[in-house]
N, C-alpha and C positions, 0 to 999 in steps of 0.2 A: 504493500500500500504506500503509495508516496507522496508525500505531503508538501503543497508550496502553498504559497500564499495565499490566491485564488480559491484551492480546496479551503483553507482556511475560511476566509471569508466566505462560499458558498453555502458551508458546512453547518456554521455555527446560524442556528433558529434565534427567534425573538424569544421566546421561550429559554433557551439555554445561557443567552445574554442576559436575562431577567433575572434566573437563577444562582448563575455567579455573580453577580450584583450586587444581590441581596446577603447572600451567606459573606461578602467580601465586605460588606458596609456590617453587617452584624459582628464579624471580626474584630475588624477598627472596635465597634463598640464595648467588645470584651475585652482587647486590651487595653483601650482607654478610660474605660469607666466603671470597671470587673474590679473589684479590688483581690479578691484571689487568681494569685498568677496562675493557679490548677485550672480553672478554669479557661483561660484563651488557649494556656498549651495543652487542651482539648482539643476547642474550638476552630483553630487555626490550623491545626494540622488535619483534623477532620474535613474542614471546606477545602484545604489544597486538594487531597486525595480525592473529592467531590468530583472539582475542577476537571480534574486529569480523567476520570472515568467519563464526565459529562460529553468535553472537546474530544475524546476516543470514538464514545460512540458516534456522535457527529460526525469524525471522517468516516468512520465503517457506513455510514448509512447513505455514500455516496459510491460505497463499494457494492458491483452488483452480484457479486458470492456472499455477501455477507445477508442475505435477507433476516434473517433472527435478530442481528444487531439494528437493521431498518427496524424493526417493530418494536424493540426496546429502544429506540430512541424517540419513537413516537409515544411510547408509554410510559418511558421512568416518571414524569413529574408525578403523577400518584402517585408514588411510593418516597420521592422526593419533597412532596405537601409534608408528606406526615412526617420526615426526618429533620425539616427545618422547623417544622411546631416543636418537636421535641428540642431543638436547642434552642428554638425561641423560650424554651421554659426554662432552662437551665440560666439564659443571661437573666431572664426575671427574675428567678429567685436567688441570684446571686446581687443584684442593683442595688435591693435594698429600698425600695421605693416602698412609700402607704399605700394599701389600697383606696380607691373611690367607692367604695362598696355603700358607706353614709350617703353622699354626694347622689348615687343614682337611686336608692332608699326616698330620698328625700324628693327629687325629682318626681316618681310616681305620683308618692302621695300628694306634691300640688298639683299633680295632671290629672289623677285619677279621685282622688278624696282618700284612697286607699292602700294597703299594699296586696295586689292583682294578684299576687300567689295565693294569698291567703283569699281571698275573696273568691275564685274557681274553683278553691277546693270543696264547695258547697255542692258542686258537680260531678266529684269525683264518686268514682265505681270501677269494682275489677275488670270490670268487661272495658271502661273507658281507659285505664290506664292500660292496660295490655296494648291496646290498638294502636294508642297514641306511644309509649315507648318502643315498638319497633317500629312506629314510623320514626322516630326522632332515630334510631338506630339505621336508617336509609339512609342517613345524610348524603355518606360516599357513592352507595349505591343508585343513588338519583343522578350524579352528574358521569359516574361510568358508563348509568344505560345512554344518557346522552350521546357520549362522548364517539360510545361503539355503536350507535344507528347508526352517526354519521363514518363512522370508519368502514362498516360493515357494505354500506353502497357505496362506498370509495368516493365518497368525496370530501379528497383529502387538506382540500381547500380552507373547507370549514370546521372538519375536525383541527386543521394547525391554526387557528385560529383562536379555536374555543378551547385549545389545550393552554393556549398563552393566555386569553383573558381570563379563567378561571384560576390559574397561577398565580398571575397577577393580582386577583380580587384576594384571594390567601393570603398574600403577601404584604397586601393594605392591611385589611385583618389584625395581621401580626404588629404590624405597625401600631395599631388600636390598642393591641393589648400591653404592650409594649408601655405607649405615653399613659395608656388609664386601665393599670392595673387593678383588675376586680374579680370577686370569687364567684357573686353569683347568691341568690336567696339562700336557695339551701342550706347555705351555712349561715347565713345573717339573720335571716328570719326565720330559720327553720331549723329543728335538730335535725345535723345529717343522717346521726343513725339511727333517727326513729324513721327515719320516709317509707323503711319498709313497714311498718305500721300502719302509717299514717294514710301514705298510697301503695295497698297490695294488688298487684296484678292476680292472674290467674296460671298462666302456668311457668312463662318465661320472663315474666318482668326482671325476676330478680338476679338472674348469671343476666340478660341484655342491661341492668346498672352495673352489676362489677365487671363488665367488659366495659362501659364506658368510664369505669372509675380506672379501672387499668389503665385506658386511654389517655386520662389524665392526670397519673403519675400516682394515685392514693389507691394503694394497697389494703386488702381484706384487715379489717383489726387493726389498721393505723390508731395510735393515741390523739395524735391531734391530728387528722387530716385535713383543716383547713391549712396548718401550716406547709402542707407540701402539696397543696392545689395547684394543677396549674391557673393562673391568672389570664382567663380567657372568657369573660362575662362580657365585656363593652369592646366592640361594637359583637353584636349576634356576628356569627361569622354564618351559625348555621340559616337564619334570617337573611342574609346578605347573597347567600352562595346557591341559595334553593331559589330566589327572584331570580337572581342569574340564569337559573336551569331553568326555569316556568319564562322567563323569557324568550330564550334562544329554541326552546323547544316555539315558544308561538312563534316565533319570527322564521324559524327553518323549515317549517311546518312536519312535525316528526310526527310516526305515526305512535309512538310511546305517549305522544303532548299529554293527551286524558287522564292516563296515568301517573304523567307527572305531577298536573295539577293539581287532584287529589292528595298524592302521596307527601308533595310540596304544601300545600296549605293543612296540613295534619301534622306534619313536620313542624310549621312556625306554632299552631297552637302548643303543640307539646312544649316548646321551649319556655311557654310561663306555665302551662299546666304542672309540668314536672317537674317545674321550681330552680329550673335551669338559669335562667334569664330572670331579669327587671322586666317590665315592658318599654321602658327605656333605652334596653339594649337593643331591643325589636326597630324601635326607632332609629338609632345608629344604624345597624346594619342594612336598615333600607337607604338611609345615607348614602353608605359607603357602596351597595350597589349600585344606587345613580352615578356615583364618582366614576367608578370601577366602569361601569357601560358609556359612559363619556368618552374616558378618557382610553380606553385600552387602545381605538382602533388610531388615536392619532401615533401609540405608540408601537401600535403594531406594522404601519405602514412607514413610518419614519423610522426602522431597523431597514425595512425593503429597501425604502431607498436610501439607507447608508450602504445597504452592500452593495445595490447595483451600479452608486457614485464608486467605490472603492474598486469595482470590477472594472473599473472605466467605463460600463456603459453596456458590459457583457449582459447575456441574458442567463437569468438561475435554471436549474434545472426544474424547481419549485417556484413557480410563477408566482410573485405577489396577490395577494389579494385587491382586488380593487375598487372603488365606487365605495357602496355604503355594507360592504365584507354580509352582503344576504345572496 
């Protein structure tokens, strides 16, 4: 495989610039603002090695023996979402910052009179919670089926598209959690380890919460698990990334759409029913959706043409997206 500059620049997606970007700028911030040095000499050597398997498979996927590597380079960022969440948790709980957890509490109850967790629990039933946490547990599941309609009728157009905006919207996300660090009801207005009490499922509720409490760093029998939460309340990410999906499902016209919508608005109820979420955060995350659907496509078309300014003019083998990327 031989590598010159041209491959280079072909090579590398909006999506792959996106993602050493980010892990490159989260870097700087562990070793600037980390006070344990264990920490960035984690951090920094972890994103180098990122790096070098990212830019690898990017040449391979221009190699035409290498098909497998093609299809891993169009599908790592799912598995790359979830490995930079996880060091986005790790600079968090090393920054040392207060939570906002008061701040968006308070919020509510001037918008609402109330706190919305406590006020739907007047609705709760096994049958309803059952429903509503495996839909909160679709979260991923909603934007892969996305992602593989459109991969599945090859049109690879708008799967690279939608693999970089929803990356992107992650990555905001992170950013969220990051400046307004927050836990989330369940622990502020709620005992964590009564909710199996308080809201019992029927048959699966309870391994679908310690699979999400796994997900989020708080181990069976932790003594204090709000202390080693992750800080991922403000903005809803799950709120933010399902508009996303219920969007691009309307606008591409998929035949999953039904399903998503459904699956999607049972999704956002659950994050106050389950005591996940403020309805505050709900708020943010539709924010940050709007941002995120603004702004991705000036950023997805402005990589286009940096490479085909850098190619001199050449043409890609992956054609940009163009017009309004439908």
């Amino acid at each position: 495989m031989q590598i010159t500059y041209p491959t280079f620049i072909r090579s590398v997606r909006a999506v792959d610039a996106l993602i050493i970007a980010f892990t490159a700028a989260l870097s700087v911030v562990a070793v600037l603002f980390v006070p344990q040095a264990s920490v960035w000499k984690l951090v920094v050597p972890m994103n180098i090695g990122f790096w070098i398997i990212i830019i690898f498979l990017a040449f391979a996927s221009n190699e035409p023996d290498f098909r497998l590597l093609r299809i891993l380079h169009d599908w790592y960022p799912v598995a790359a979402i979830f490995l930079v969440f996880k060091e986005v948790y790790v600079v968090i709980q090393t920054l040392g910052r207060v939570d906002i957890d008061t701040a968006l509490v308070n919020l509510d109850r001037a918008i609402f009179g109330t706190d919305p967790t406590v006020w739907i629990s007047r609705f709760s039933s096994p049958l309803l919670t059952e429903i509503l946490q495996i839909a909160y547990v679709s979260y991923y599941l909603l934007m892969i089926t996305l992602a593989a309609e459109l991969y599945l009728r090859k049109d690879y157009d708008r799967f690279t598209y939608g693999i970089f905006a929803f990356t992107y919207g992650f990555m905001l996300s992170y950013l969220g959690y990051i400046a307004f660090p927050a836990v989330g009801p369940r622990f502020t207005l709620h005992a964590f380890n009564s909710i199996e009490k308080e809201l019992p499922g029927l048959y699966i509720t309870d391994i679908l919460r310690q699979f999400i409490n796994a997900g989020e760093s708080i181990p069976n029998d932790v003594a204090n698990p709000i202390a080693v939460a992750q800080r991922d309340a403000f903005p809803s990410g799950h709120t933010q990334m399902v508009l996303m999906v219920m969007y691009f499902a309307s606008k591409y016209r998929l035949k999953s759409r039904n399903v998503l919508y459904v699956m999607g608005t049972l999704l956002i109820i659950s994050t106050v029913y389950l005591r996940y979420h403020y309805v505050f955060d709900l708020i943010g995350g539709v924010v940050f959706m709007a941002f995120t659907v603004w702004t991705a496509p000036m950023l997805y078309k402005g990589w286009e043409r940096l490479r085909v300014r850098l190619l001199g003019g050449a043409d890609l083998k992956s054609k940009p997206i163009s017009g309004e990327l439908g």
